[in-house]
C-alpha positions in Angstrom: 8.0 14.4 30.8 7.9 16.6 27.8 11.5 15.1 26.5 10.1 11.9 26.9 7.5 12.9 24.5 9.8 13.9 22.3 12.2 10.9 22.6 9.6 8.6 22.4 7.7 10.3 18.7 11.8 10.2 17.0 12.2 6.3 18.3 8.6 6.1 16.4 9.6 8.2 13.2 12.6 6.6 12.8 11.6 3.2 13.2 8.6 3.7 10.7 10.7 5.5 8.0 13.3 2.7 8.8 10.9 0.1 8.3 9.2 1.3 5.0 12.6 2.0 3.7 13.8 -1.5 4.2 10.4 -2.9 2.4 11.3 -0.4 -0.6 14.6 -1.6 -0.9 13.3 -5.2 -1.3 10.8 -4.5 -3.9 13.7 -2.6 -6.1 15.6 -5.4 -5.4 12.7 -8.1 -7.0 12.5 -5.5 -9.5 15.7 -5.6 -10.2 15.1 -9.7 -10.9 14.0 -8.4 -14.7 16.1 -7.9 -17.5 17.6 -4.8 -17.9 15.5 -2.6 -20.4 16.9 1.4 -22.0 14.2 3.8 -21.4 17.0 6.7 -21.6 16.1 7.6 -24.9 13.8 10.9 -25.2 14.1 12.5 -21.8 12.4 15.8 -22.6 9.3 13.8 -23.6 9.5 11.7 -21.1 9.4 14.1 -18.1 6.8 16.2 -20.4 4.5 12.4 -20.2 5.4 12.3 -16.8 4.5 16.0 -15.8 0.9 15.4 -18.1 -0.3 12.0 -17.1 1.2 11.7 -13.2 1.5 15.5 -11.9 -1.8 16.6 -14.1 -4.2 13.1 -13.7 -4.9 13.9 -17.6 -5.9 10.6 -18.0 -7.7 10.3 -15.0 -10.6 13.1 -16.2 -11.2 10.8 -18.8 -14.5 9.7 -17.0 -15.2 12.8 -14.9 -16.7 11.7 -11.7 -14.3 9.6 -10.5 -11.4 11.6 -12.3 -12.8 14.9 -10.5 -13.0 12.8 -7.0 -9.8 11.3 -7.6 -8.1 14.8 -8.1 -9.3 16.3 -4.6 -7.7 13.3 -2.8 -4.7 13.4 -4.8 -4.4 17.4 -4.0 -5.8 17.0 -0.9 -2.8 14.3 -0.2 -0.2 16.0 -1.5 -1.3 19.1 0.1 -2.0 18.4 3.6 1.5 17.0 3.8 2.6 20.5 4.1 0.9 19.8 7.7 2.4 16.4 8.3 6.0 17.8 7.8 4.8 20.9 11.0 3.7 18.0 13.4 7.0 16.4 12.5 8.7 19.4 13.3 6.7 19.8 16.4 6.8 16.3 17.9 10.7 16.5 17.5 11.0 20.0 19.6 7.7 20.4 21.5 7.1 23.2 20.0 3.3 23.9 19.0 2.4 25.4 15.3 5.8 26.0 15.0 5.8 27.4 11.5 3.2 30.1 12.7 5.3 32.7 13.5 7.4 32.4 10.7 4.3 32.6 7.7 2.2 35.2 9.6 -1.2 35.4 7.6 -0.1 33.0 5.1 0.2 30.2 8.1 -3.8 31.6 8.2 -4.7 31.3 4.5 -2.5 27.3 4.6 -4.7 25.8 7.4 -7.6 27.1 5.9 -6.5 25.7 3.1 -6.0 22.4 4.4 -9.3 22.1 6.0 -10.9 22.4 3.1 -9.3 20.4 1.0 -9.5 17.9 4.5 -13.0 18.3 4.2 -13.1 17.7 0.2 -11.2 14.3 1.0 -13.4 13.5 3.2 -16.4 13.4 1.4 -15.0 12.2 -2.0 -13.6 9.2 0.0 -17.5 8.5 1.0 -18.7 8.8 -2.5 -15.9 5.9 -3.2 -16.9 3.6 -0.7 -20.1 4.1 -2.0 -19.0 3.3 -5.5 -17.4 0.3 -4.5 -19.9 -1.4 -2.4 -23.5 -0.3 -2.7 -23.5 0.8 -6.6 -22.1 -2.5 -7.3 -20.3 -0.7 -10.6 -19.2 -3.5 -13.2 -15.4 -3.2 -12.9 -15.3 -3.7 -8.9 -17.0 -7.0 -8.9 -14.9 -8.8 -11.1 -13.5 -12.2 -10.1 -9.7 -11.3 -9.3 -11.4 -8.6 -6.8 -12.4 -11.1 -4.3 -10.8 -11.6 -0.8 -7.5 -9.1 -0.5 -7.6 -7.0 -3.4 -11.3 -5.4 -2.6 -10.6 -5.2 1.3 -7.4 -3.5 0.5 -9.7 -1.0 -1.5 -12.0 -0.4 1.5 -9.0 -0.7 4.6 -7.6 2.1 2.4 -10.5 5.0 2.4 -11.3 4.0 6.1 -8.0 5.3 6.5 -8.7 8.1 4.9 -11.9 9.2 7.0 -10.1 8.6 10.3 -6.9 10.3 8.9 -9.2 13.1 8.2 -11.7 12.9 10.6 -8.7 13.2 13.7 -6.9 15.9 12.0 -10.6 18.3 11.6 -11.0 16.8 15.5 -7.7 17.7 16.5 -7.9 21.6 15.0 -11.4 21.8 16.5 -10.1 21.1 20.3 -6.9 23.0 19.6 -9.0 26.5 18.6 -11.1 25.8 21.5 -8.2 25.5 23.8 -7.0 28.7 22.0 -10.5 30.6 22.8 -10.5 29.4 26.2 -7.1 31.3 26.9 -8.5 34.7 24.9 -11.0 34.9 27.2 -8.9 34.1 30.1 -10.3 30.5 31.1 -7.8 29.3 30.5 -4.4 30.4 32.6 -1.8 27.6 32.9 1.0 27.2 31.5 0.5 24.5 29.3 -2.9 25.8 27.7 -0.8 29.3 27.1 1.7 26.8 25.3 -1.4 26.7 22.8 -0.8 29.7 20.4 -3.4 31.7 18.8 -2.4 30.9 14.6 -4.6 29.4 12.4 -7.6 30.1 10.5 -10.7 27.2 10.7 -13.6 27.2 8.3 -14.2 23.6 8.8 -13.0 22.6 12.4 -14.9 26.2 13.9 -18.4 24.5 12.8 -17.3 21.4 15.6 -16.1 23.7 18.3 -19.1 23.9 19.8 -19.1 20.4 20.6 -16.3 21.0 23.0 -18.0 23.9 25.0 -17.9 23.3 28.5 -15.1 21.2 29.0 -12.6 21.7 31.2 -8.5 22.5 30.0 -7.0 19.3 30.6 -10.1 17.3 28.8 -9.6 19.4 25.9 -6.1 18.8 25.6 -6.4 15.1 26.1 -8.9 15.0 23.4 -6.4 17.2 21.1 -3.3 15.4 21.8 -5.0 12.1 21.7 -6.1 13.2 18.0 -2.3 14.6 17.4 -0.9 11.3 18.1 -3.4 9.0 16.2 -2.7 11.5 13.4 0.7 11.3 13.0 1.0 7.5 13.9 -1.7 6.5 11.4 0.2 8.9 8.7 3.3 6.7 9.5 1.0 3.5 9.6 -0.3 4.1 6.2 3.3 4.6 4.9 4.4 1.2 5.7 1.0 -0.2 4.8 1.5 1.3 1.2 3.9 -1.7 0.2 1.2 -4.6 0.7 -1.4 -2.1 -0.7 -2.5 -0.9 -4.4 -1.9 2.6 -3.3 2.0 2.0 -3.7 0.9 4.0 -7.1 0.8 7.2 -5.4 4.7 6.9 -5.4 5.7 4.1 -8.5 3.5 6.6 -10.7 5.7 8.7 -11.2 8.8 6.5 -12.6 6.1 4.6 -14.3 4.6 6.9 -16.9 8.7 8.5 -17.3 9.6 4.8 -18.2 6.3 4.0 -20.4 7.1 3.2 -24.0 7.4 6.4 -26.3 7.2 3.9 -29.8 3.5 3.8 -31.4 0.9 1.4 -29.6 0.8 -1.1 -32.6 4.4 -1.1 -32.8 5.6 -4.8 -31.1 9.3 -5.1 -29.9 11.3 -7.2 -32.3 13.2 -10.1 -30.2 17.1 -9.9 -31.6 17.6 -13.6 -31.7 14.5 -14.5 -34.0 15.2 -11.4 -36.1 19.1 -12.3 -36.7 17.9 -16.5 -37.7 15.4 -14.5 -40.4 18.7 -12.4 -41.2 20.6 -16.0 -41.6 18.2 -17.6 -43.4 17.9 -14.6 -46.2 21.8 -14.7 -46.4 22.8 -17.2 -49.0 26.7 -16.3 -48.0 26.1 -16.8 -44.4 27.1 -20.1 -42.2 24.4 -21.5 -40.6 26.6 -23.2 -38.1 28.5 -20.2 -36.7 27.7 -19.5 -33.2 26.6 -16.2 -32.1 29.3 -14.3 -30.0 28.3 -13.8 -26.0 27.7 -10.4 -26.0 26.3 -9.8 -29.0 22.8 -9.5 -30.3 22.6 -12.4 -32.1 23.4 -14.5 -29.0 20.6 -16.6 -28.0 18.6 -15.9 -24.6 17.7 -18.4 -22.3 14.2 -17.9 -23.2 12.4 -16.9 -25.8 10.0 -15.1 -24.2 8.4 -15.3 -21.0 7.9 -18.2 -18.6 8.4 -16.4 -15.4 9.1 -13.2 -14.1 12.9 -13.6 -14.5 11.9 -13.4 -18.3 10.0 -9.9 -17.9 12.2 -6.6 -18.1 12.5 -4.4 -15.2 10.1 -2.0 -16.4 7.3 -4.9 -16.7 7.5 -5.4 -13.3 7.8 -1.9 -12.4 4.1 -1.8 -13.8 2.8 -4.9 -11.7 3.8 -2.8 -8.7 2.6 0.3 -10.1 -1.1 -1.2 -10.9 -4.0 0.7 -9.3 -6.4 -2.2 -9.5 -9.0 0.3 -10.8 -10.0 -1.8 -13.7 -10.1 0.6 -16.5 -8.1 -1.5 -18.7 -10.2 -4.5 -17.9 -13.6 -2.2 -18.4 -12.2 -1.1 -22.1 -11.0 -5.0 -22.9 -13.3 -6.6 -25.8 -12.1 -9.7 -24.9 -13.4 -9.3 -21.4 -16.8 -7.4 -22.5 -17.9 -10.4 -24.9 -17.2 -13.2 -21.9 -13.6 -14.2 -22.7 -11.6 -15.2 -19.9 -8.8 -12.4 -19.9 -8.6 -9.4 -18.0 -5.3 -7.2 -18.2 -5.9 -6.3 -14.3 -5.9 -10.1 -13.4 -2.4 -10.1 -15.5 -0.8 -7.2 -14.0 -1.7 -9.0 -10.3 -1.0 -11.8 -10.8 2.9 -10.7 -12.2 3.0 -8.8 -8.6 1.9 -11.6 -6.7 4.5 -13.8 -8.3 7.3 -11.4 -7.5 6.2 -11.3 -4.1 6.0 -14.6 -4.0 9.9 -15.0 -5.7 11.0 -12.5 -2.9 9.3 -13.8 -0.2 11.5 -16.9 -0.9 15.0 -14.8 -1.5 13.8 -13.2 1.5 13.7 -16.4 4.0 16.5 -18.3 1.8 18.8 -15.7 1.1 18.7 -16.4 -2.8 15.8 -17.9 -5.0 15.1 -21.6 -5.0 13.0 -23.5 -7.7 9.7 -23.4 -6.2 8.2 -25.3 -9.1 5.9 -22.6 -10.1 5.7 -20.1 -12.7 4.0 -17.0 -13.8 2.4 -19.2 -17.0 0.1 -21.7 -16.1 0.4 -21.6 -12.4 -1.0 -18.0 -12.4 -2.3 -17.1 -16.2 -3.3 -19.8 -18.6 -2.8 -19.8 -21.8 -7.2 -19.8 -22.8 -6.5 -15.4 -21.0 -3.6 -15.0 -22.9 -5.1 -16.3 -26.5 -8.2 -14.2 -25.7 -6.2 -11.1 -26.3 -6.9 -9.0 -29.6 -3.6 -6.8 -29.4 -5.8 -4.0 -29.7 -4.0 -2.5 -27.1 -7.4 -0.8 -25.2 -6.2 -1.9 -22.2 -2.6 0.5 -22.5 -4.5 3.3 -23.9 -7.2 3.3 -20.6 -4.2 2.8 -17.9 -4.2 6.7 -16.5 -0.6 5.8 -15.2 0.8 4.4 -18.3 0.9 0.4 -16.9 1.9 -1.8 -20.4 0.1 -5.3 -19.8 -0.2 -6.0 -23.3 3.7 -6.0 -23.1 3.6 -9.0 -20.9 0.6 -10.5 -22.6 2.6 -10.6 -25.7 5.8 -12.4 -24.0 4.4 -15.1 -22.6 2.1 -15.7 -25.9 5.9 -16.1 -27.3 7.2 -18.2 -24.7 3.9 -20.6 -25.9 4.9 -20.3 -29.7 9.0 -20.2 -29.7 9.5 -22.5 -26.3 6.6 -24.8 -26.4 5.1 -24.9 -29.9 1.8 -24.6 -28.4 -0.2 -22.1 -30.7 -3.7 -22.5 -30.9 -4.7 -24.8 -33.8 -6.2 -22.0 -36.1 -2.6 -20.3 -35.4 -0.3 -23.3 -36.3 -2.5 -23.9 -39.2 -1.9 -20.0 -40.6 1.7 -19.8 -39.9 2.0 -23.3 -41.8 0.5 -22.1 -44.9 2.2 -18.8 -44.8 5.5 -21.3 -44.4 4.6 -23.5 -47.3 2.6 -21.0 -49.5 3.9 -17.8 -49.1 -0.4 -16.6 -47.4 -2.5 -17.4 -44.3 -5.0 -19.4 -46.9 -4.5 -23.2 -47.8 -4.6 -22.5 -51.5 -1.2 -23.4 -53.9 0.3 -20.2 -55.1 -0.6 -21.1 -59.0 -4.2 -21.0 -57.6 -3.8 -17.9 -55.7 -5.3 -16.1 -58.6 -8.4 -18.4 -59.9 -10.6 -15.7 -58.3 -9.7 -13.5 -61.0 -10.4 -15.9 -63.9 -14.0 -16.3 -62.5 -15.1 -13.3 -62.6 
């Protein structure tokens, strides 16, 4: 019976890992739909960005209640794994608090340690439910928060509780089962199986509850908790792909791959700056054709229609997005009314992609679905609200870029479509025909001065 235990928890291990590991594969591969984009450049900055912003939450602690909150669960996550990799261990051989006799008092101090920071968890995940849906704060009851994306939020911290909950439940039963044998109540074989390791400042205050009951109720109760542990551990590993919280392992590449170049500073697109090139040439032929290859060739599209036009890192960030809402919170556009709001951009990239791979997935390659990113999923009125101010990039904590994608599909508009706002066609077509943004002749340009 026990190596049927232990057949059946490495059938369930494997087939969870398997499973989230072929989901991963497909999102690198709809990542991988992007253009290819060098982020190579600067490596010792970049892991130092990454070390700061991802490893150290600096820019989470930016608003210090939520950034402070945010912390515990992120230590408390990364921490408590430490656990998560003993109960594999255990479930695999049948061993119990296997890495006991190896730490000695440390193995003491580490579950202590974890039931704290357990018990931390806990209670910051309350204080975010709270948050989200009895404090009604601003930036989680915005429009694209409806349906899915705010239920996501919630399914996610229940998780947490009863994650947390069965593990403090689980250590409560196990050091009563461990007490019943010091005092000789319990004698069989399997409570002995039970060693005495661990320390519990959290999990000794519920003991109590357990007084009374008999071996076998105990260790139902305990490996009952054990199992739902571990299972809703592997659960919330596969749930992490249809789920915001796939930041807690895209953050990482994301802020390595962020832009290094100043805020304000716009990437130049090859093709438009070689015709400005041409046109300033008075040797050049206008009616050479550009070599394949080269930067001069022409792209397909100048800018972005669809999320084949993006670059790999763009898309990188749709997946990455928290959904928080900071960069939404910081957007002008979106305090004074305007319809834009970056976090609506950044989901709406994601749920194209899924949507792309969804039909790569079912038809082995893509098939013209008639949709695309512009129009079917941002209009054009969110992406002309925009300032360029670049608020929302500063506020990301994990270094997300939607002004990037803002900015290429307000090209695609202008270069592919010629369809700039009226006030913009107007500017560029004095700046064409009189060298300024005003509609005065350039021998008038200076009748200010003569009045005064």
């Amino acid at each position: 019976m026990e190596y049927l235990s232990n057949l059946i928890f490495a059938v369930l291990l494997l087939g969870m890992v398997g499973f989230f590991a072929m989901n991963i594969r497909k999102m690198i591969r709809n990542i991988k739909l992007g253009k290819e984009v060098d982020r190579s450049d600067r490596k010792s900055e970049r892991w130092a960005q990454m070390a700061r912003i991802a490893l150290g939450q600096s820019k989470m602690v930016r608003r210090p209640i939520a950034g402070f909150l945010h912390v515990i669960v992120y230590v408390g996550f990364v921490i408590i794994n430490i656990e998560v990799l003993e109960i594999i261990i255990d479930g695999l051989t049948g061993q119990h608090r296997i890495f006991s006799p190896f730490l000695g008092p440390v193995y003491d101090i580490l579950i202590a340690t974890f039931e704290i920071l357990a018990f931390l968890v806990l209670v910051s995940v309350i204080v975010f439910l709270i948050r989200r849906n009895v404090l009604k704060i601003r930036r989680f009851l915005a429009r694209e928060l409806k349906g899915w994306p705010k239920d996501d939020a919630n399914y996610i911290l229940y998780f947490e509780v009863v994650l947390m909950g069965l593990f403090l439940t689980m250590n409560a039963t196990d050091l009563a089962i461990q007490q019943g044998v010091q005092a000789g109540t319990f004698t069989s074989e399997a409570a002995l199986h039970y060693v005495n390791a661990g320390s519990f400042p959290i999990s000794s205050w519920m003991t109590p509850w357990y007084s009374g009951l008999s071996f076998d109720t105990l260790h139902i109760i305990e490996r009952t908790c054990w199992w739902l542990h571990i299972a809703g551990i592997l659960i919330f590993l596969n749930y992490l792909y249809w789920s915001k919280h796939l930041h807690i392992m895209l953050a990482f590449p994301n802020v390595y791959l962020a832009k290094l170049t100043p805020k304000g500073q716009f990437t130049n697109m090859s093709a438009v700056t070689a015709e400005v090139k041409l046109m300033m040439d008075p040797d050049a032929d206008p009616f050479a054709a550009p070599e394949p290859g080269t930067e001069d060739e022409v792209p397909a599209s100048l800018g972005a229609n669809d999320i084949f036009d993006l670059n790999q890192v763009q898309l990188l960030n749709a997946y990455t997005c928290t959904e928080c809402g900071r960069c939404t919170d910081e957007c002008p556009a979106n305090i004074t009314g305007k319809l834009l709001s970056p976090r609506k951009i950044m989901m709406d990239t994601r749920d194209r992609l899924e949507e792309v791979g969804a039909i790569i997935n079912k038809e082995g390659k893509f098939i013209d679905d008639g949709k695309k990113l512009l129009n079917d999923y941002v209009s054009p009125e969110e992406l002309w609200a925009c300032t360029t101010c670049n608020a929302c990039v500063e506020a990301c904590p994990i270094g997300i870029d939607p002004l990037s994608i803002i900015m290429e599909m307000r090209r695609y508009l202008v270069l592919e479509n010629s369809a700039a706002p009226t006030e913009l066609n107007a500017m560029m077509g004095n700046i064409e025909n009189n060298g300024a943004p005003w509609p005065y002749n350039q021998m008038d340009r200076l009748n200010w001065a003569k009045e005064n």
